[in-house]
N, C-alpha and C positions, 0 to 999 in steps of 0.2 A: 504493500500500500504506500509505504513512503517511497519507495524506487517510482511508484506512476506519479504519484503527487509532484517528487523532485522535476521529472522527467515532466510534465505537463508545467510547471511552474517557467522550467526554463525554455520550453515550446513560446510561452503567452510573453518570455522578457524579450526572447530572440524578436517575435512579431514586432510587439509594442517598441524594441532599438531600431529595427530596420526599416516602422514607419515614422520616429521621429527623423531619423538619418534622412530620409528622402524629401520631410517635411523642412528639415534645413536648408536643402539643397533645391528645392524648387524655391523656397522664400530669397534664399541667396539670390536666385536666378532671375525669380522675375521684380526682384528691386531694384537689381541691374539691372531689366531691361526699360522698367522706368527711366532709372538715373542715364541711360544712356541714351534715352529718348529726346532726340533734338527736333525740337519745332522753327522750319528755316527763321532765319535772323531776321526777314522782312517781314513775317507775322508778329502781329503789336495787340493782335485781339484776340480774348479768348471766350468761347461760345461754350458752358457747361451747366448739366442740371441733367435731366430725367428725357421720358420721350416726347415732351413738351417744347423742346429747344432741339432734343433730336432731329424732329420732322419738320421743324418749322423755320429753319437759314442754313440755307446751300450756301455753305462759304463760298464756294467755287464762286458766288454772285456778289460774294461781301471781298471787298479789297483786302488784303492785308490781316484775314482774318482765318482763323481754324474752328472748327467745331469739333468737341468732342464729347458732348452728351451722349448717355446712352441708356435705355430705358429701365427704367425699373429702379433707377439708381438713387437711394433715397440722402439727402442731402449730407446723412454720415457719412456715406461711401464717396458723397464728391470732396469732403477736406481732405481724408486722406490720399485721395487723386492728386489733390490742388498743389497739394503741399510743394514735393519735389517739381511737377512739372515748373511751376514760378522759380524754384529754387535756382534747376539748373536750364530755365529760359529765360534768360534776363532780358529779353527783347520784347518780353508780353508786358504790358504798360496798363491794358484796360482788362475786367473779366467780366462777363457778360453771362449771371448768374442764373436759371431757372431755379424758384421759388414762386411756388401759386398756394391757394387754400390748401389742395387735396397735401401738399405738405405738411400742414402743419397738424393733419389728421392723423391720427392713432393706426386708421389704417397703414400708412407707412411702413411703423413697425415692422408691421407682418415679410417686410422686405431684409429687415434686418436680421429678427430672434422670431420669426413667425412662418409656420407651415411654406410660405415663399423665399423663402432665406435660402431652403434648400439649392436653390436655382441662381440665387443671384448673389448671395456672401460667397460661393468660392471665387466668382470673378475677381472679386478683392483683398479674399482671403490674404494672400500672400503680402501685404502691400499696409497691411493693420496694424499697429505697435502690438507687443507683445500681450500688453494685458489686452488687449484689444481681441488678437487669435483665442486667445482661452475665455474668455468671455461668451465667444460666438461660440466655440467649441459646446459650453455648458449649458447656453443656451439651446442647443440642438443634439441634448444626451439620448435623446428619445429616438432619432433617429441617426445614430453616430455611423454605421455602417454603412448608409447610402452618402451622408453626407462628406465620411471620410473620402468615400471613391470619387467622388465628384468632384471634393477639390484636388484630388493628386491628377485624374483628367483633366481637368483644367490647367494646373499648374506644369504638364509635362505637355500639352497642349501648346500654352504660352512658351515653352522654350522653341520650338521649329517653326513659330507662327512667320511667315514671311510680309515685307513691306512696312512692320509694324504694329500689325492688326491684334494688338491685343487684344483679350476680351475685355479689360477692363477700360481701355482708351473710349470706344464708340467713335463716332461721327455720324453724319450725316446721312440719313437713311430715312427714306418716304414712299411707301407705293402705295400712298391713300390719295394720289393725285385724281381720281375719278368717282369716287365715291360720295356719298351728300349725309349728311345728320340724319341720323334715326331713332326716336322717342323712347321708342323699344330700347336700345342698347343704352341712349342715356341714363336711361332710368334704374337700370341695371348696374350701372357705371358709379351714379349716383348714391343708391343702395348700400353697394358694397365701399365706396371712401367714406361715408359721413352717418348711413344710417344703422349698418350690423352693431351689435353687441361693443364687440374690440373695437371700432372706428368712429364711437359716439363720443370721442372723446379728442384733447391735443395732444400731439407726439412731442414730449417733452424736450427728446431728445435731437429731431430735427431744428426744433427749436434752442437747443444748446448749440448744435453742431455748424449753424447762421450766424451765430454769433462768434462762435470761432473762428470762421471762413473769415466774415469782418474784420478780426484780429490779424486773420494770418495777410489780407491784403495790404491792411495798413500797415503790417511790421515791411512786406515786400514792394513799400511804397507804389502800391498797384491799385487804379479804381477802380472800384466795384460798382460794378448795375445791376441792380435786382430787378429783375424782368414778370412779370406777370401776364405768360403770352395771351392770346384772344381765347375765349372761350365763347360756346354758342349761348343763345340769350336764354334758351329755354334752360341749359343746365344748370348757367350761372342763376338763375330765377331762383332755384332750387336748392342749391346749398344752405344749409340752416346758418340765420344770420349769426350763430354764435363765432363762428368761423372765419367770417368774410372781418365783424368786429375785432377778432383776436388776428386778425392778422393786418388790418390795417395799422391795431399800435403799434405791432410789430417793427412794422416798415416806419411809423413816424420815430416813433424812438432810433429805430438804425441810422434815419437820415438824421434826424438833431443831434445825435451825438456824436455822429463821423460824418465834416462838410462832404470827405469825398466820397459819400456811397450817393449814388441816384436810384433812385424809382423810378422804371419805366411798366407802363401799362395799357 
């Protein structure tokens, strides 16, 4: 009995050494592929937030400019983005932030430590401070075995990725050029940011993580625009004014206490 015990003990340390080992070495890998990510010297604007800003400026059409939102990404996931790209692109001068209501919703969450985490934390996994990996880890004990395989795919993913195409960078990506609003999905849409159980509520944390972004521009003497892109008239009808409230002070308090953030809307 202690010969299988031993023998089983040291099967689960072998595992547990040779998946931190690879979790070293893909975190290595794709922090380098950050830090060595150069955005040309004549881009001066930077276009990031969620599928809000994704879909809606073809840099190709903006001068001097890059997009690199990408969907699902809830405003946690873009400081830790933000951070190095400004760091080692010192030619980005403005960032052109996506921040709307559905931000500032509980729903979010669910992108971070929530059932949809599974899909979209390993994109960033890698790229998180450390307390940051174990947090999300703990958050997703429930599902540690899918979650683990998802992010070593992804992370072994991001080392052969070619041209740049990280998962975690995005850009510009639209193929709802032909389609028109529909009631039906809004309302669905609707529904699930502002009115389920978990979403009735503010994501504290996004709301930390805007304030940080704030921080981290003004230490990288970079201005910030909080972008509030268009929304159709029937959704926005629809948002429960506690939201549209709580995020307007949001926005005045950012701009009164940093001249250089703007609100655009």
């Amino acid at each position: 009995m202690r010969l299988f015990l031993t023998k089983t003990g040291f099967f689960f340390l072998t595992v547990l050494s040779v998946f931190i080992l690879a979790l070293l070495l893909l975190t290595w890998t794709n922090n380098r592929a950050l830090k060595n990510y150069n955005i040309p010297t004549e881009i001066s604007s930077l276009f990031i937030g969620d599928s809000h800003v994704e879909k809606a400026f073809n840099d190709a059409f903006l001068p001097n400019s890059i997009n690199l939102a990408k969907h699902g990404e809830s405003t946690y996931y873009t400081f830790f983005k933000l951070g190095p790209i400004l760091k080692n692109n010192p030619s980005i001068k403005k960032v052109y932030l996506g921040y709307s209501y559905h931000n500032i919703s509980a729903y979010s969450n669910d992108n971070i430590y929530g059932t949809r985490s599974i899909n979209i934390a390993p994109r960033y996994f890698f790229i998180l401070s450390f307390a940051e990996k174990l947090s999300m880890i703990k958050h997703n004990k429930n599902k540690l075995p899918a979650f683990f395989r998802t992010i070593i795919t992804t992370g072994v993913n991001n080392m052969f990725v070619k041209n740049n195409d990280f998962s975690f960078l995005g850009g510009y990506n639209n193929n709802y050029n032909t389609t028109t609003a529909n009631k039906k999905s809004m309302d669905k849409r609707l529904t699930l940011q502002y009115f389920e159980k978990d979403a009735n509520d503010f994501s504290f944390i996004n709301i930390n993580y805007l304030n940080k972004i704030i921080a981290l521009c003004k230490k990288e003497n970079v201005e910030l625009i909080i972008l509030n892109t268009p929304l159709h008239p029937y959704y926005k009808s629809r948002i429960p004014p506690k939201f549209i409230e709580k995020y307007d002070d949001l926005i005045i308090k950012s701009t009164n206490s940093h001249s250089s953030n703007t609100f655009v809307s």
